[in-house]
C-alpha positions as CSV (number, residue, x, y, z in Angstrom):
1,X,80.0,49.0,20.9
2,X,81.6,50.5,17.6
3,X,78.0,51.8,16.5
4,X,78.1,54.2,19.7
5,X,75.8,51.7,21.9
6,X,77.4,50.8,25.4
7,X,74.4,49.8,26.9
8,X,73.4,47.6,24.4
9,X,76.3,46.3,24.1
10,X,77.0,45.8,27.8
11,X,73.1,43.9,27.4
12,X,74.8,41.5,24.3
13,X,77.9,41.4,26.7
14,X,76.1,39.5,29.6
15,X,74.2,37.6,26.9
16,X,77.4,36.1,25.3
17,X,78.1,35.2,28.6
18,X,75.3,33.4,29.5
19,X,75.4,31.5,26.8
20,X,79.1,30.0,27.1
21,X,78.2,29.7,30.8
22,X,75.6,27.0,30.0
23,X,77.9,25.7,26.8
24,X,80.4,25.3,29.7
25,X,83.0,26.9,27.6
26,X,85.2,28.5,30.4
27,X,87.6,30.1,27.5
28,X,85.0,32.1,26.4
29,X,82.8,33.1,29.6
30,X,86.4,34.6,30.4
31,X,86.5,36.4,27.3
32,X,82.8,38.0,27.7
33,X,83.6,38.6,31.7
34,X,86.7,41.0,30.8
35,X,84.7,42.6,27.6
36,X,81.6,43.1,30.4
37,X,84.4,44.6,32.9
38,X,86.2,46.9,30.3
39,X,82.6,48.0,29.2
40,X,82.0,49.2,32.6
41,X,85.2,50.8,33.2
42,X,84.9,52.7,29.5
43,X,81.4,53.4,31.2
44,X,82.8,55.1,34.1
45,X,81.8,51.9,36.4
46,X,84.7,51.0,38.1
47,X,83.6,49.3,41.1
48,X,80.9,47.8,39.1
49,X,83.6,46.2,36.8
50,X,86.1,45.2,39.1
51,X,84.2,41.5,39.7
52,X,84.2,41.0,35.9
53,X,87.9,41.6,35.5
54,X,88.8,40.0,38.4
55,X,86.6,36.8,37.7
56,X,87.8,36.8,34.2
57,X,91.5,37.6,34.9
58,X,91.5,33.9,37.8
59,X,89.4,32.0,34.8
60,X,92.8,32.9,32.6
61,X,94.8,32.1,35.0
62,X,93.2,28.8,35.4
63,X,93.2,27.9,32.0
64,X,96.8,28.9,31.5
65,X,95.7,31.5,28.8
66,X,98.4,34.3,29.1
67,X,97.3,36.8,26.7
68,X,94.0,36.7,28.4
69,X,95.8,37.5,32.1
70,X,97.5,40.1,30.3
71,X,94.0,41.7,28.5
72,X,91.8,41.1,32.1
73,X,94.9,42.6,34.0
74,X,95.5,45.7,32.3
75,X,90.8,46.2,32.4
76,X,91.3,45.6,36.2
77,X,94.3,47.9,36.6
78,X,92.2,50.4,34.5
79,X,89.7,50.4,36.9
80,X,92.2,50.7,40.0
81,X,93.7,53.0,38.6
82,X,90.7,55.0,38.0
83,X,89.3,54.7,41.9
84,X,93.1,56.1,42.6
85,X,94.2,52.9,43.9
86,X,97.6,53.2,42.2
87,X,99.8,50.4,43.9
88,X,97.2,47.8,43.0
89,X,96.4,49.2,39.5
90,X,100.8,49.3,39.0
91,X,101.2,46.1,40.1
92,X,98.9,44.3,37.4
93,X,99.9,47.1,34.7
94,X,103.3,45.7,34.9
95,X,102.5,42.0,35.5
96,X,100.3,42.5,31.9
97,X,103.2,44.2,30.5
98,X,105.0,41.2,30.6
99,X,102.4,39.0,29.9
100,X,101.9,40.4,26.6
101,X,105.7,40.7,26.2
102,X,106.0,36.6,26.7
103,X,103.3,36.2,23.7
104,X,104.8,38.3,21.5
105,X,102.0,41.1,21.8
106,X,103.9,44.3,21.1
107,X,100.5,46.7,20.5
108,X,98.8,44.7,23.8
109,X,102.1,45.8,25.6
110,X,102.3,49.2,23.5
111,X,98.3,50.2,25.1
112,X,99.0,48.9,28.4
113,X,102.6,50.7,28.9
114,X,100.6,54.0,27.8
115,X,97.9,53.0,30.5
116,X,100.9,53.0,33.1
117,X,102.0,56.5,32.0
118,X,98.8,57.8,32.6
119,X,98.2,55.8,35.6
120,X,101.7,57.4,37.4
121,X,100.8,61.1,35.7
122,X,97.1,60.6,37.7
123,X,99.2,59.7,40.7
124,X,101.0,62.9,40.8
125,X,104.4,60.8,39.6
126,X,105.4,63.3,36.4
127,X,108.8,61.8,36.0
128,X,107.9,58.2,36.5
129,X,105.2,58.6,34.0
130,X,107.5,60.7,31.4
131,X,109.8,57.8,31.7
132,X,106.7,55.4,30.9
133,X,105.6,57.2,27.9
134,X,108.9,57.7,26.3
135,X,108.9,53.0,26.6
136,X,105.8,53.7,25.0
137,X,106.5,56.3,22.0
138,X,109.9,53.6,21.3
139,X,107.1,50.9,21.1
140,X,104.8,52.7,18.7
141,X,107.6,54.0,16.4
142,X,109.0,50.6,16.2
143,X,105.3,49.3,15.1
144,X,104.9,52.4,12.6
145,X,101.3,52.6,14.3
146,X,99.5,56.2,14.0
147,X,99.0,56.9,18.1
148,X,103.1,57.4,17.6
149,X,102.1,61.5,16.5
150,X,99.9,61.6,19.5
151,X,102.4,60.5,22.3
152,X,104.8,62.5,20.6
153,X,102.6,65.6,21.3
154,X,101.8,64.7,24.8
155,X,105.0,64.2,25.6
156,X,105.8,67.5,24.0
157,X,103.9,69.2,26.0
């Protein structure tokens, strides 16, 4: 993936996910079925990943893994989102929200509040998503992290 590779990596993706299938390890099929999901959204898939995320984002839920609802919500919403189905793709943005805010994952809560900005801009909701992005830019300035300059600018704009 970080060598520029989606296809391969989407191909070691389902591979890793074999594998834990026949391990029986649920915790990390779950893992590999959102990584195969995102993959597919970052791909432009997003019908194509909605199974993954969703299968990933009920093994979570099953296994009482938070973080991982909150990671496997915000890929599903990102596809939703994407296929302009905004009240579905809101809905788990803001359920993974605060997900990630219950385990203490400010930059996992930081992305995903960003992915709701865009997500109510796409939807043609400008103040909504100025609103959004403004959480966001108080969440990245509080972490110090670099994206802070970027948000700043958009939001300048």
């Amino acid at each position: 993936m970080r060598l520029g590779r989606p296809r391969a990596a989407l191909d070691q993706f389902h591979q890793a996910l074999a594998l834990h299938r026949e391990a029986g390890n649920e915790a990390g099929a779950a893992l590999f079925l959102n990584s195969i999901g995102y993959q597919l959204v970052l791909l432009g898939e997003y019908e194509e990943a909605i199974p993954y995320c969703q299968e990933a984002l009920d093994l979570h839920a099953k296994l009482g893994y938070r973080h991982g609802q909150g990671s496997a919500g915000d890929s599903l919403a990102y596809a939703y989102h994407h296929l302009g189905r905004f009240a579905e793709a809101a809905e788990l943005y803001r359920r993974s929200i605060g997900l990630f805010q219950e385990v203490g994952d400010r930059w996992h809560e930081t992305d995903t509040t960003v992915h709701l900005g865009e997500m109510y801009d796409a939807a043609g909701d400008r103040a909504t998503a100025l609103d959004t992005f403004r959480r966001a830019l108080e969440l990245l300035e509080q972490l110090n992290h670099p994206d802070a300059d970027r948000l700043r600018a958009r939001l300048a704009e």
